[in-house]
C-alpha positions in Angstrom: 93.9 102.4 125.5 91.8 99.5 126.5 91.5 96.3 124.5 90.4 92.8 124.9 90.5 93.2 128.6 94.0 94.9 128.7 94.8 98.6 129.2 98.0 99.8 127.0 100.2 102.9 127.2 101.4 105.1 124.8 105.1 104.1 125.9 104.0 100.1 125.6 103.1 101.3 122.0 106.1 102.9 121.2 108.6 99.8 122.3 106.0 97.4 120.7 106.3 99.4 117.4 109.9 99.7 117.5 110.9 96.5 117.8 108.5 95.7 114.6 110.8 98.1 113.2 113.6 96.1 114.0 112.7 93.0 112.5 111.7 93.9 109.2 112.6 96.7 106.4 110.2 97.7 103.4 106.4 98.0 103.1 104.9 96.7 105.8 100.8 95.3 105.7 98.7 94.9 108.5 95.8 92.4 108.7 94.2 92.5 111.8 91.1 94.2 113.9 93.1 94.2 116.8 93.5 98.5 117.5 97.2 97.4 119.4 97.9 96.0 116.1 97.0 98.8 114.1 99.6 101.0 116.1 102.0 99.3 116.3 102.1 98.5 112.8 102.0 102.4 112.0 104.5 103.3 114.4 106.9 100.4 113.0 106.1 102.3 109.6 107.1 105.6 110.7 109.9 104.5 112.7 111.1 102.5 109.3 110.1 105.6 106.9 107.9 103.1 105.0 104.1 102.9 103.9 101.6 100.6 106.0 98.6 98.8 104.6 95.7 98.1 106.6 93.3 95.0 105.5 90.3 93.9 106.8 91.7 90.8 108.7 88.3 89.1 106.4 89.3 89.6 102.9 92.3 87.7 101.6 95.8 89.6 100.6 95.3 87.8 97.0 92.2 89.6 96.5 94.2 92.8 97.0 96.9 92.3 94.9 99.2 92.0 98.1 102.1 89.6 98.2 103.9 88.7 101.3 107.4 87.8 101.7 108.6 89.6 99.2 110.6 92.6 100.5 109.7 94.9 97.3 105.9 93.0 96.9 103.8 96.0 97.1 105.9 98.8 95.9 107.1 96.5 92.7 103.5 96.4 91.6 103.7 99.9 91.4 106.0 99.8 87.7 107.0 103.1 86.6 104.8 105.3 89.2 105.9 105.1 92.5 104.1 106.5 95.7 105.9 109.9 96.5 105.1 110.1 100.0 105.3 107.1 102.7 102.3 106.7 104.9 98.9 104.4 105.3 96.8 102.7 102.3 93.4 101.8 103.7 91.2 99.6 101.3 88.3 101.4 99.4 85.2 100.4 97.5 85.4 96.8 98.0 81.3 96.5 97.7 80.9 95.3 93.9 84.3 95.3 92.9 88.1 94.7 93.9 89.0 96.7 96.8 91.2 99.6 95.8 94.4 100.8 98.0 94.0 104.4 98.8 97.5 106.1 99.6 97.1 108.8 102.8 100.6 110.5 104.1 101.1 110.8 107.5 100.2 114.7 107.1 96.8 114.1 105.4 95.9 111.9 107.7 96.5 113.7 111.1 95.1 117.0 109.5 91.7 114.8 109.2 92.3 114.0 112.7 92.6 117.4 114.2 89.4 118.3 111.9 88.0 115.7 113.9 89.4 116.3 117.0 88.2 120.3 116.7 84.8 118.7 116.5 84.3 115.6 118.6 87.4 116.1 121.0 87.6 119.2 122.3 86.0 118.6 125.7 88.0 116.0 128.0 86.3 112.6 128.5 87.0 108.9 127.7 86.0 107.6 124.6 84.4 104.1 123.2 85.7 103.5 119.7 83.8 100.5 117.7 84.4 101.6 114.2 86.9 99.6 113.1 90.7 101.0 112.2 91.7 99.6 109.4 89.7 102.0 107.6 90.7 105.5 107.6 87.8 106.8 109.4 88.1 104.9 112.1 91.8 105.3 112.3 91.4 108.9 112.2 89.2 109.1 115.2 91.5 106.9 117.2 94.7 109.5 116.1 92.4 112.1 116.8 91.4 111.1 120.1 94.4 110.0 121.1 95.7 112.9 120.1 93.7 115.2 122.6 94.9 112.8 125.4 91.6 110.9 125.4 91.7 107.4 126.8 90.4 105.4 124.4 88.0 101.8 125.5 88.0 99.8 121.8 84.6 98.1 121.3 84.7 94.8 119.9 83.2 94.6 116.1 81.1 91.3 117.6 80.0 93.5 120.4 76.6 92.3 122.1 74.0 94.5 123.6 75.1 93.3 127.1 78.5 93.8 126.4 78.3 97.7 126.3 77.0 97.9 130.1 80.9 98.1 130.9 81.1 101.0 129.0 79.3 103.5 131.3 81.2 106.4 132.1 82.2 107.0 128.2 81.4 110.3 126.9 81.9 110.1 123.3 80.9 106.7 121.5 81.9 106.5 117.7 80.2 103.9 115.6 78.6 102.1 112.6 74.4 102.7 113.1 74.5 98.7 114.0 76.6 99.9 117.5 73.6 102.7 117.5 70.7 100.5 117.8 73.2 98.2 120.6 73.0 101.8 122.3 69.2 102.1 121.8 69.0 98.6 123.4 70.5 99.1 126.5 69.0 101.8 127.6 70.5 104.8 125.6 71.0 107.9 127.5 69.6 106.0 131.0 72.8 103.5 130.5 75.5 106.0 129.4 74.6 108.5 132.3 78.0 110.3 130.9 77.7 110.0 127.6 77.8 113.7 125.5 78.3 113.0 121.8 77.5 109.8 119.5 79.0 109.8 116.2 77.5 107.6 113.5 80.1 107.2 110.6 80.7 104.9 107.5 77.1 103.0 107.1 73.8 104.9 106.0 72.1 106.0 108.9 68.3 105.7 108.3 65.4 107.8 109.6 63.9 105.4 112.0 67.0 105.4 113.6 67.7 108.7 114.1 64.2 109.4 115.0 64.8 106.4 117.7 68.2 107.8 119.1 66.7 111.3 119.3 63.6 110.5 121.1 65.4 108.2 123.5 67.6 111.4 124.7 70.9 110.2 122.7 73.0 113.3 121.8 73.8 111.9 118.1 76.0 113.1 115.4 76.2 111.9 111.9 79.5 111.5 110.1 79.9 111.9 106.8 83.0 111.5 104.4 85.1 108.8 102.4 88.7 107.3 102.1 89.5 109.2 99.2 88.0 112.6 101.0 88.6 112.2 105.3 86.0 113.6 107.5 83.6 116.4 105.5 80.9 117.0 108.0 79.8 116.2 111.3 76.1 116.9 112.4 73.8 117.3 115.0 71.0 115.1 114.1 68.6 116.6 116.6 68.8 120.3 115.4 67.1 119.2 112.2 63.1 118.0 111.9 64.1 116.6 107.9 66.7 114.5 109.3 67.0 111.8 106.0 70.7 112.3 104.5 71.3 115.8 106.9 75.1 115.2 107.8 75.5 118.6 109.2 78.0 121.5 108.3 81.4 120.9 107.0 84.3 120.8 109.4 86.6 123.8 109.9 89.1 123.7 107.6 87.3 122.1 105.2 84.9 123.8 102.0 82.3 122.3 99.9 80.1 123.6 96.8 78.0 122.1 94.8 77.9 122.1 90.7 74.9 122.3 88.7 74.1 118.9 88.6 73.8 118.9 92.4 77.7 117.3 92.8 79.3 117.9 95.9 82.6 119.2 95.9 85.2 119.1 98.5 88.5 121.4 99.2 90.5 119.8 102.1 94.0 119.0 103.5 93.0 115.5 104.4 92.6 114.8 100.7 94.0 111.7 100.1 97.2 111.6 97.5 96.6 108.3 95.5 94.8 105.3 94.9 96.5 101.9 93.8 94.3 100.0 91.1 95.0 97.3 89.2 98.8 98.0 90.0 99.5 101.2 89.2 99.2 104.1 91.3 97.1 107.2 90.3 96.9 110.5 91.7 93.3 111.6 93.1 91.7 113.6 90.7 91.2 117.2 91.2 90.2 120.8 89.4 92.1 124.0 91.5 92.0 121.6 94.6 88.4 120.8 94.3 87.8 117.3 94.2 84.0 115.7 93.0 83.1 112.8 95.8 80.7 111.4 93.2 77.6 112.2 96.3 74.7 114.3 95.6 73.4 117.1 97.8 71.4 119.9 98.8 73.3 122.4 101.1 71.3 125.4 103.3 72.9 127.9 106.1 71.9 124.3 108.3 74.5 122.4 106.7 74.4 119.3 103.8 71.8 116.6 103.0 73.2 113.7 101.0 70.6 113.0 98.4 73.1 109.9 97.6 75.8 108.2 95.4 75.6 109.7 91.7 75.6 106.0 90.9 73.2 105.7 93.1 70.4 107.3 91.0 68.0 105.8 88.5 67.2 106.8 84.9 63.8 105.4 85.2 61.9 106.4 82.0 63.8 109.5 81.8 62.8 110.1 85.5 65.9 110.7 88.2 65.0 108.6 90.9 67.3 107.6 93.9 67.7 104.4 95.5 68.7 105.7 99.0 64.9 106.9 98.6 63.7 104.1 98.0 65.7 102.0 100.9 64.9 104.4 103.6 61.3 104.0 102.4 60.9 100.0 102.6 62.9 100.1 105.6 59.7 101.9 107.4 57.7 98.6 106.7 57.2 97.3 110.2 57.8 93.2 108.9 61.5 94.5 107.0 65.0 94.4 109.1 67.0 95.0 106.1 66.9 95.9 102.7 69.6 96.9 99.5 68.3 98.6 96.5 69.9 98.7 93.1 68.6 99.0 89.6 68.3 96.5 86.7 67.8 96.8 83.3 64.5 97.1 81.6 63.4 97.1 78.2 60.5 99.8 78.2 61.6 102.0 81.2 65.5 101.8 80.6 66.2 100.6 83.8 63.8 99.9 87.1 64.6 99.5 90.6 65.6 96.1 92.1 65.3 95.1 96.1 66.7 92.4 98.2 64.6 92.2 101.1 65.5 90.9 104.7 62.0 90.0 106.8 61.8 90.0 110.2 58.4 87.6 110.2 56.5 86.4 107.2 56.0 88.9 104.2 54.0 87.9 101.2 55.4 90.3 98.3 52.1 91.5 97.5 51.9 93.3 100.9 55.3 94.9 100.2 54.6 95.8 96.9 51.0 97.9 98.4 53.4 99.6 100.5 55.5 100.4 97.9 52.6 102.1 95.7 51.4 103.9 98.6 54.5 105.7 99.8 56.3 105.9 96.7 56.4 107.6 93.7 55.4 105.0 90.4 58.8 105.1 89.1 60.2 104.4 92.1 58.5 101.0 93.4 60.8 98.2 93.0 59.9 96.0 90.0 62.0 93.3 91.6 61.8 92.1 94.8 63.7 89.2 96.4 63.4 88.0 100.2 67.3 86.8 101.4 68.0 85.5 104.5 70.8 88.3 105.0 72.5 90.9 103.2 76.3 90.4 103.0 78.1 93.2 104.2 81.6 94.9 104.6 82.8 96.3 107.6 81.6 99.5 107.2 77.9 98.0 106.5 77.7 98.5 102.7 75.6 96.2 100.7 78.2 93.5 98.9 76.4 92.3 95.5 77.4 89.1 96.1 75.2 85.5 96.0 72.8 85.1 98.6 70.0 82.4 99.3 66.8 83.8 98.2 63.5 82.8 99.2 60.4 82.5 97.3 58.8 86.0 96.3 55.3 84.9 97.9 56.4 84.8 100.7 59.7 85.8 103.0 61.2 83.2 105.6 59.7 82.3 108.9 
């Protein structure tokens, strides 16, 4: 593996990890984006027959309920409901609320990795890995690639545009749609003259990109699962023309249904066993091993198109309308770089849809909201709209409601 300028072998991983294992005894926690990090703390784990927890070296262990220094911190919180198996917690849902700790045994997780591996991996070739590893997804694609032998070249999360030219040569490059549009800019497929697969996972990836990345040549995939869940599908965004929310067919091994409501369903060995909330530990929930991911979707012989979140949708005078729609639409606005969508309350309609708006020249509001009305159904044009500097964002690019300077509404910053 390649890091900061350093190549690293398996066996320096192993000693690394061992002596960890040495020096300490009980749960161990990892904070840190540093991939050598992130193995040697889970080989330290296994070596110990302990759990690991990975944090997002930006968030603070107090905001996780983590305390450190304590031999029995994390697995006291746990009271009367211990975790039953040993293995990694990756943090969860940290958009709009606390993060939660979501338990995945060693088995869980490297069955999500050979799922992977059967459909990213299976050709030899080196691989650039920017997604980052302390979440699972990310993790899983380094086990998995690792796994098939693949040397592995980890992409900083501050990467530049210039920075990738090193990476010719690579023939898989896994990343959030941010490291897609670093691709687009250096030349795509003309700058990766190896390069076989992309795999855009975690963040939404929107229609102009994908539109982008396939007229430029790229061979992209799109990703699609959770913590709770692993890896679901994996698609080829090229063999579609209605490419908004297609994530492609589910992964061998793994089955999927849909309930009346349009719920997608999952049945999977890389179901995760627990999550840890507010101190206690509670199994995932499931009915005959199908588990609801709370995602709506339309499914053909093609594969699955996520329609989005169940919470994601909008009663809006008795009308179902979905913000992901909405998003992708005022993202096609030539002046807009960024946008979140989310619903507010209203005393008439029930509730209305809400935008924060990220301008890439000046905007006034009454030029956004014409667009609105003319690609948009009426209930679905934002009754709100706020231009922000910037949208705060976790690691995995979701929206974070959390206070941000907003500009005036006539007119967005310079």
């Amino acid at each position: 593996m390649h890091e900061a300028g350093n190549w690293v072998t398996a066996d320096e991983l192993l000693v690394a990890g061992r002596a960890v294992a040495r020096e300490g005894a009980g749960p161990l926690v990892c904070r840190s984006a540093s991939v050598v990090d992130i193995l040697v703390a889970a080989i330290a784990a296994e070596r110990l027959g302990t759990g690991v927890t990975f944090v997002d070296p930006r968030l603070a262990l107090d905001t996780v309920g983590i305390e450190v220094g304590e031999q029995a911190a994390i697995t006291a919180e746990l009271g009367s409901e211990p975790v039953r198996e040993n293995g990694f917690h990756f943090l969860s849902s940290g958009s709009t609320a606390a993060p939660t700790r979501v338990v995945r045994p060693a088995a869980v997780t490297l069955a999500d990795s050979r799922q992977i591996a059967g459909a990213v991996y299976a050709e030899p070739g080196d691989v650039a890995l920017a997604t980052p590893c302390f979440h699972s997804y990310g993790f899983s694609h380094l086990a998995a690639a690792l796994g098939r032998g693949r040397r592995v070249r980890v992409v900083r999360p501050n990467a530049t545009a210039a920075g990738l030219s090193a990476l010719d040569g690579v023939e898989v490059f896994v990343g959030l749609p941010f490291h897609l549009d670093l691709v687009l800019a250096v030349g795509g497929r003309a700058a990766f003259t190896a390069l076989r697969t992309v795999v855009s996972s975690a963040g939404r990836l929107s229609v102009e990109t994908a539109d982008r990345a396939v007229a430029a040549g790229i061979p992209l995939r799109n990703a699609y699962g959770s913590t709770e869940t692993g890896t679901i599908a994996i698609g080829e965004v090229a063999a579609v023309r209605d490419r908004a929310g297609f994530v492609g067919p589910s992964l061998d091994g793994v089955e999927v249904r849909l309930d009346e409501s349009g719920l997608l369903r999952v049945r999977t060995g890389a179901l995760a066993a627990g999550i840890i909330r507010d101190g206690r530990y509670v199994e995932i929930e499931t009915e005959d091993g199908w588990h609801t991911t709370g995602d709506v979707a339309k499914a053909t012989e093609q594969g699955i198109w996520l329609l989005g979140r169940q919470a994601d949708f909008l009663k809006v005078s008795g009308i179902r309308v979905s913000c992901a729609r909405i998003r992708d639409m005022v993202l096609r606005h030539p002046a807009v770089s960024d946008v979140d969508v989310y619903g507010t309350s209203d005393r008439i309609r029930g509730e209305v849809a809400a935008c924060r708006v990220v301008a890439a020249r000046p905007l006034p509001v009454a030029d956004l909201r014409k667009w609105c009305h003319q690609h948009l159904n009426a209930e679905e044009v934002p009754r709100v709209i706020e231009f922000v500097d910037h949208i705060v964002r976790s690691a995995t690019g979701k929206a974070m409601r959390v206070p941000a300077a907003i500009r005036s509404e006539e007119c967005a910053p310079k």
